[in-house]
C-alpha positions, -999 to 999 in steps of 0.1 A, spaced: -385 146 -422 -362 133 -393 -330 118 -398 -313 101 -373 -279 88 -372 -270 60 -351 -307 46 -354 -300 8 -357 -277 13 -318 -294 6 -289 -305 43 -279 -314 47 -314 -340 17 -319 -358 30 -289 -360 64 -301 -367 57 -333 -396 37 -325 -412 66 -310 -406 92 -333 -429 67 -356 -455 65 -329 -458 99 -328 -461 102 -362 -428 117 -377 -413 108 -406 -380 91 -402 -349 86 -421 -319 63 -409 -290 69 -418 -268 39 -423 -231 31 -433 -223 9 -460 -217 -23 -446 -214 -62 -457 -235 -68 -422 -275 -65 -425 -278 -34 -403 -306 -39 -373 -332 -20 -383 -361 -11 -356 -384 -44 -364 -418 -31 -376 -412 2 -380 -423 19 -416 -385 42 -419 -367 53 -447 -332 45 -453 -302 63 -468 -269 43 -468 -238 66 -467 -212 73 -443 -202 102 -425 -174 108 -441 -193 112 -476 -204 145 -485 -226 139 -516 -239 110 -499 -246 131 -469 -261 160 -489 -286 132 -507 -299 121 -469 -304 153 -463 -327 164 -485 -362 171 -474 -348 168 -434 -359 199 -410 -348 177 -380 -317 152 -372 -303 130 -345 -270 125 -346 -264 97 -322 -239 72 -345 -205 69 -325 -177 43 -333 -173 37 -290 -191 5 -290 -165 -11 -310 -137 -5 -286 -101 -8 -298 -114 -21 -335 -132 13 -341 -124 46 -350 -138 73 -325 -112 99 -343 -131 92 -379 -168 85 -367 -171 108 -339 -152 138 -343 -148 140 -382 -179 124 -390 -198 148 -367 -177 179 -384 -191 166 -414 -224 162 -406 -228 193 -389 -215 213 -418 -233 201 -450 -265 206 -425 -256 241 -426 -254 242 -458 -289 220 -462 -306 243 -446 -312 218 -411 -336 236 -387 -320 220 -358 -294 196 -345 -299 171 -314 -268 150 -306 -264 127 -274 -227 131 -257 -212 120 -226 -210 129 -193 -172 142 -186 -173 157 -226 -142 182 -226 -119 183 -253 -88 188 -228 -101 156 -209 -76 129 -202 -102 102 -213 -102 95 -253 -137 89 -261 -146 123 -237 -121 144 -257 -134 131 -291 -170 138 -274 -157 173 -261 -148 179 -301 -173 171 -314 -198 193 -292 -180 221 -304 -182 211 -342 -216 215 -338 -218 246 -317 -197 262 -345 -217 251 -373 -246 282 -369 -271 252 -368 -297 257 -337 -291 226 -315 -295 208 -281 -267 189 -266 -277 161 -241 -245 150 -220 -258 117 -211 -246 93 -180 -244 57 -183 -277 40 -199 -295 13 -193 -323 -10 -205 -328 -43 -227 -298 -51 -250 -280 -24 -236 -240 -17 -234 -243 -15 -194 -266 -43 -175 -266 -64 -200 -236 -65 -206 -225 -73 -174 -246 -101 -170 -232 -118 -201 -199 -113 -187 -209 -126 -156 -223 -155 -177 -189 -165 -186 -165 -160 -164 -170 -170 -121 -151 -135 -113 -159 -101 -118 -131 -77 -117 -136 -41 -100 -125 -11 -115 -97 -2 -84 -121 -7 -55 -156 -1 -78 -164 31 -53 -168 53 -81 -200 63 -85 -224 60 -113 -263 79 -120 -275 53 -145 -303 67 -167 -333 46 -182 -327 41 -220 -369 53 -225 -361 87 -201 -332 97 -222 -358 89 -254 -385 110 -232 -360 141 -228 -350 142 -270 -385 142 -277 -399 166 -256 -370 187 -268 -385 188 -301 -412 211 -294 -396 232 -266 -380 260 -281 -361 269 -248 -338 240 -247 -325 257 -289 -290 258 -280 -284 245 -245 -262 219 -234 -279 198 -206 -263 173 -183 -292 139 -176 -286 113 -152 -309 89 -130 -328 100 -98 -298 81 -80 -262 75 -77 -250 41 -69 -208 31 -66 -198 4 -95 -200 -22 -72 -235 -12 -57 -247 -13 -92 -229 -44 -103 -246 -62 -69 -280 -51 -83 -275 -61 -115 -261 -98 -106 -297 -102 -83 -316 -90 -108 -297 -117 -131 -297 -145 -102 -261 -146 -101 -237 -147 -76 -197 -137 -86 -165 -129 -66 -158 -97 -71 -120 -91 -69 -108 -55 -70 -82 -47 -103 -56 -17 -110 -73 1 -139 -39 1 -160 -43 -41 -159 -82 -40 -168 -75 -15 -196 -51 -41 -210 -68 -71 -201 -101 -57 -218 -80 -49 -250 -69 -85 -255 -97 -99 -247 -122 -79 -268 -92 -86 -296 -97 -123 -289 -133 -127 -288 -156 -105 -314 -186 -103 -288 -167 -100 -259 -192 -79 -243 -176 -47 -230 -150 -27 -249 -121 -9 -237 -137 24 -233 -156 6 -208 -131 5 -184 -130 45 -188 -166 48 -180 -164 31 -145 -129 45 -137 -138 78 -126 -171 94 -110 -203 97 -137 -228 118 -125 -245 151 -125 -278 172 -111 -301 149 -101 -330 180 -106 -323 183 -138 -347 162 -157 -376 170 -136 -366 207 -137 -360 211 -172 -381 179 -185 -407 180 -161 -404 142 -147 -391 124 -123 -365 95 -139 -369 56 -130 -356 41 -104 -322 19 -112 -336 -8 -92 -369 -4 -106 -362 -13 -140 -340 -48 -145 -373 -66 -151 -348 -74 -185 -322 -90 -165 -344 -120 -149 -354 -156 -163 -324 -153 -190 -297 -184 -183 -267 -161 -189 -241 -184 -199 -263 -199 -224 -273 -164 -238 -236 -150 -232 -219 -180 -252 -246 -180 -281 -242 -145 -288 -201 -148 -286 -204 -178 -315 -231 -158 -333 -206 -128 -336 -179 -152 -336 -195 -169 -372 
């Protein structure tokens, strides 16, 4: 039995949906919440609702599990989440009651940057948790993962629903930091083939895209791609930070959060060998893959999904 945590976020559909194709067994673990989780739409799972933060409730979703994937993270709620609680306590958690369960191993997606003496918040609770789980005894395989992409994601899409609302698009200082995205079904690719290759027990492995791009390189693809066309006005990363905040504080699904602003404020990128080295394949191309992107009218889809989230 599998469990994955995190398997109703956008990495977490996708790789759940393959774990069932390939015929695992697969438990999600979900929080309790008034909200009607998303579930993976026709996928036979099992579910256990508990949080992190519960050990019984985390000792009965483990039982019968030889496998988990921790992926749940409190980021994608910005300044209304709790990174502190979800990521680092919940992982300490997690990580010991599967010690005590007996867990044959651990996989758990990070972040690019991850370094508990980093001067980023969500890369310092990242940094933490890695080590939670490095202490824990439980063989595992770390994936430090740059910026993803792909349909319904927290990247491309999200842009595009921004750029469906507003007729400027604000740079991150002069948007020449650079950025390797990574293909939401590579990053899938790499945690399964993980699974049965014993030589990545206990390694920490930094994934990215076959290219780098600056912000703004990857925000011009993204607006073709979406058949937009936006002023892009550079902005001090201090007045985005706040500007972000009160927006997202505002407007429920605003589309970015305020850790955001982190992610394309400093340079997000790694070894471009190091999936094909260590995974044997060659990544997609950025460019390649924003067949998601076209045909969509983005300020009709942008302002239906802010009342939606707004009701």
């Amino acid at each position: 039995m599998i469990l994955v945590t995190g398997g109703t976020g956008f990495l977490g559909r996708a790789l759940v949906r393959e774990l069932v194709a390939n015929g695992h067994q697969v438990r999600l673990l979900i929080r309790p919440s008034p909200q009607t989780p998303n579930l993976p739409r026709g996928v036979p799972v099992e579910v256990a609702v508990t949080g992190l933060g519960d050990e019984r409730g985390l000792k009965a979703a483990l039982r019968g599990v030889d496998i988990i994937y921790h992926l749940a993270s409190a980021e994608r709620q910005g300044s209304r989440g709790n990174v502190l609680e979800t990521d680092a306590r919940g992982t300490n958690m997690l990580a010991r009651v599967s010690a005590e369960s007996r867990v044959r191993r651990i996989f758990y997606v990070s972040q690019l940057g991850a370094d508990r003496s980093s001067y980023y918040p969500i890369l310092k609770v990242k940094g933490i948790a890695e080590e939670f789980i490095r202490k824990s005894g439980v063989p595992h395989t770390i994936l430090r993962s740059s910026i993803l992409y792909g349909p319904e994601d927290h990247f491309t899409t999200a842009l595009a629903r921004l750029a469906g609302l507003f007729p400027i698009m604000f740079l991150p200082r002069q948007g020449e930091e650079l950025l390797q995205p990574l293909w939401v079904e590579d990053l899938v690719t790499c945690l399964l083939w993980s699974l049965d290759n014993n030589e990545t027990i206990n390694q920490t492995y930094e994934v990215g895209g076959s290219e780098h791009f600056t912000f703004k390189q990857s925000l011009d693809l993204i607006l073709d791609a979406a058949n937009l066309r936006r002023l892009l006005v550079p902005m001090g990363l201090s007045y985005m930070r706040t500007l972000t905040v009160i927006l997202e504080s505002i407007f429920p699904g605003f589309p970015l959060s305020s850790f955001s602003v982190d992610y394309f404020s400093y340079n997000r990128t790694c070894a471009v060998e190091t999936i094909p080295r260590v995974f044997g394949f060659l990544p997609a191309r950025f460019s390649y893959r924003l067949e998601h992107l076209k045909s969509i009218n983005w300020t009709r889809q942008a302002l239906q999904t802010f009342f939606e989230r707004h009701a």
